[in-house]
ROPA-818464 format. One record per residue: residue number from 1; z, x negated, y of N, C-alpha, C, O, CB in turn. Coordinates in steps of 0.001 Angstrom, whole numbers, m for minus. Atoms other than C-alpha are relative to their C-alpha. Glycine has a CB too. Layout:
% residues N
NUM / Z / X / Y / Z / X / Y / Z / X / Y / Z / X / Y / Z / X / Y
...
This chain:
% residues 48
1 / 594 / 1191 / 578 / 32249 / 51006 / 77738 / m57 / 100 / m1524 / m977 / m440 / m2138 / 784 / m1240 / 422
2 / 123 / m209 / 1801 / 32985 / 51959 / 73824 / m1213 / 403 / m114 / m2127 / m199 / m678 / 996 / 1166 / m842
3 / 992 / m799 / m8 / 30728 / 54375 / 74346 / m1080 / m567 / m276 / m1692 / m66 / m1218 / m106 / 595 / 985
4 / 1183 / 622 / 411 / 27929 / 52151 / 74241 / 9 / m669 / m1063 / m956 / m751 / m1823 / m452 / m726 / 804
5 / m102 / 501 / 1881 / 28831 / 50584 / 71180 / m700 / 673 / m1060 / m1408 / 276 / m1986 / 1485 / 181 / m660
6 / 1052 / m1107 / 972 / 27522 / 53637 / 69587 / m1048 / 418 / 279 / m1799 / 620 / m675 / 385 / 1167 / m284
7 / 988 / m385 / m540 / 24958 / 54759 / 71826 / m1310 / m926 / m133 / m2475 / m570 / m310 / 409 / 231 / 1206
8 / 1219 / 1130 / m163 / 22887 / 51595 / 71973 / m482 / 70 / m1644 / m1656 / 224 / m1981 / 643 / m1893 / 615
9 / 841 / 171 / 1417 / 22586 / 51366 / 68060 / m488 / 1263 / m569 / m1306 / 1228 / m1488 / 886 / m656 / m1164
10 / 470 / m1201 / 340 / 22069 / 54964 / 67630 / m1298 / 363 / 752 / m2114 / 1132 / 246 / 1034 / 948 / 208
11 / 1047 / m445 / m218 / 19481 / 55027 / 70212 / m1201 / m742 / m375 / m2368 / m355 / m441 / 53 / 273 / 1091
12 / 1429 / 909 / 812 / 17457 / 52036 / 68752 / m523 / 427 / m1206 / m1738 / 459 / m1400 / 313 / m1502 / m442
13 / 576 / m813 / 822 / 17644 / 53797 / 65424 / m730 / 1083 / 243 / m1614 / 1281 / m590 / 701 / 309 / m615
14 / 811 / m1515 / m611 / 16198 / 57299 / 67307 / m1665 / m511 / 5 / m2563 / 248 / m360 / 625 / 549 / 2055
15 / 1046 / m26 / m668 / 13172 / 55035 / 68580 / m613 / m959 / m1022 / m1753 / m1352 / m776 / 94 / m329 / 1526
16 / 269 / 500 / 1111 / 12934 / 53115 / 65254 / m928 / 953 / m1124 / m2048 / 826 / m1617 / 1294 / m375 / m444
17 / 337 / m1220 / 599 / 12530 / 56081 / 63439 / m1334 / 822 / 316 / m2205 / 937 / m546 / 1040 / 776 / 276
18 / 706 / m239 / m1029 / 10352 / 57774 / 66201 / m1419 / m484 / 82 / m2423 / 155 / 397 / 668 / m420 / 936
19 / 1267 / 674 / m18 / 7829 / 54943 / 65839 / m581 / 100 / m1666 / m1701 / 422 / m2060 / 247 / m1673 / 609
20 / 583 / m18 / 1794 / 7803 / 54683 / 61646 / m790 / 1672 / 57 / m1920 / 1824 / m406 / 1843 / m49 / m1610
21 / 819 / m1339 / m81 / 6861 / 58683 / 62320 / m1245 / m492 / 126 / m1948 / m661 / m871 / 329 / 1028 / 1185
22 / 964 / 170 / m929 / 4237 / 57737 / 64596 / m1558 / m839 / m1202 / m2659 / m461 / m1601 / 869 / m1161 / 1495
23 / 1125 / 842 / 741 / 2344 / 54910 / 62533 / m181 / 736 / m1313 / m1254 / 580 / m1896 / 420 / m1659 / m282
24 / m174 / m767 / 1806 / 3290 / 57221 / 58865 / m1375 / 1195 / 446 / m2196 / 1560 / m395 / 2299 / 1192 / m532
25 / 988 / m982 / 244 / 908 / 59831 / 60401 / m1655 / m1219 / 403 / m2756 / m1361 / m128 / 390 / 1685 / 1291
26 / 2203 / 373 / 56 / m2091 / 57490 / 62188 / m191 / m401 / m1159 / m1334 / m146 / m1538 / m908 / m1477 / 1068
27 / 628 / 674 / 1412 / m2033 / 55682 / 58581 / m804 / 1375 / m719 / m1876 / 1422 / m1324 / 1492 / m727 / m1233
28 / 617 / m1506 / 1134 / m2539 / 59563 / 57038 / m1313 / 126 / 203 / m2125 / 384 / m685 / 621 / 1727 / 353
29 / 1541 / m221 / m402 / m5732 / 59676 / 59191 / 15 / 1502 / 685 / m908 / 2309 / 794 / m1148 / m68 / m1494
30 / 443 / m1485 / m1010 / m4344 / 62778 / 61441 / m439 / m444 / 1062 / m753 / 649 / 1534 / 1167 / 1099 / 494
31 / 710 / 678 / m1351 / m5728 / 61065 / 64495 / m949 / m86 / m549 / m705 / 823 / m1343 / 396 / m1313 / 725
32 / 1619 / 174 / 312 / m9069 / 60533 / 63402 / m1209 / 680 / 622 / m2021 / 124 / 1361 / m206 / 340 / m1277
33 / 697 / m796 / m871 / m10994 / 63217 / 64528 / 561 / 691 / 780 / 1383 / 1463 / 286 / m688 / 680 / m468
34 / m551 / m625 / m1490 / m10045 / 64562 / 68140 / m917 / 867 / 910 / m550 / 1550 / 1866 / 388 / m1203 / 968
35 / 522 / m979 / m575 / m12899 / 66232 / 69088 / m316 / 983 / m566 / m311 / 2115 / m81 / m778 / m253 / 513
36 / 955 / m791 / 956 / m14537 / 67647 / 66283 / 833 / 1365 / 81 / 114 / 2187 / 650 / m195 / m709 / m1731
37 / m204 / m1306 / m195 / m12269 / 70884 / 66215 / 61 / 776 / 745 / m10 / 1977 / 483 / 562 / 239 / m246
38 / 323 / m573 / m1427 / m12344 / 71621 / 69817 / m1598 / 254 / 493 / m1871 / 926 / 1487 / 634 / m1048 / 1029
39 / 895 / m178 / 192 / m15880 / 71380 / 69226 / m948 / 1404 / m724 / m1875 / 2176 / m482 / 85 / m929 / m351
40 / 777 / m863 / 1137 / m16593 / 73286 / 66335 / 411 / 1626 / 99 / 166 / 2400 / m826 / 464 / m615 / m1644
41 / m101 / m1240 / m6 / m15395 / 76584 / 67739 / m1148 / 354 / 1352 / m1662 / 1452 / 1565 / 1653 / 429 / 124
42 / 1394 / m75 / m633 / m18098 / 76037 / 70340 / m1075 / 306 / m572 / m2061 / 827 / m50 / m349 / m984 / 467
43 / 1567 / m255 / 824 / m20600 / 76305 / 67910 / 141 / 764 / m1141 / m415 / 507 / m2208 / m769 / m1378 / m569
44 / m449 / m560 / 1124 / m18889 / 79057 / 65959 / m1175 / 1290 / 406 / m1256 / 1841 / 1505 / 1869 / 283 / m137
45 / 580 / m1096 / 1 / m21647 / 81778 / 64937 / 344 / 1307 / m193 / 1150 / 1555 / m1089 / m637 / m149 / m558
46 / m622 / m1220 / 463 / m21108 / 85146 / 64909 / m1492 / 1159 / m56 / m1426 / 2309 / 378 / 1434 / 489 / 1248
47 / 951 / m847 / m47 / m24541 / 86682 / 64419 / 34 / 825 / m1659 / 338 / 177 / m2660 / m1401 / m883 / 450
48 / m167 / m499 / 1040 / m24592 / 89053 / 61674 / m1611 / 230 / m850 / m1651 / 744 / m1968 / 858 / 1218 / 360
């Protein structure tokens, strides 16, 4: 039962943390484009 004393606030900080990650990058704008590079090697030329 101690045990959870520590566990519970350590794991809310883990998923606290976890999420500030999360929103720190969509704000950067790495989500944004999702297809375009899986794309653009489709239409990579190689004619010389």
């Amino acid at each position: 039962m101690e045990s959870l004393y520590l566990l519970v606030p350590l794991s809310i900080c883990v998923v606290a943390f976890a999420v500030w990650i999360f929103f720190g990058a969509a704000d950067s704008g790495q989500f944004d484009d999702l297809e375009g590079p899986a794309l653009r090697i489709l239409n990579d030329d190689d004619t010389a």
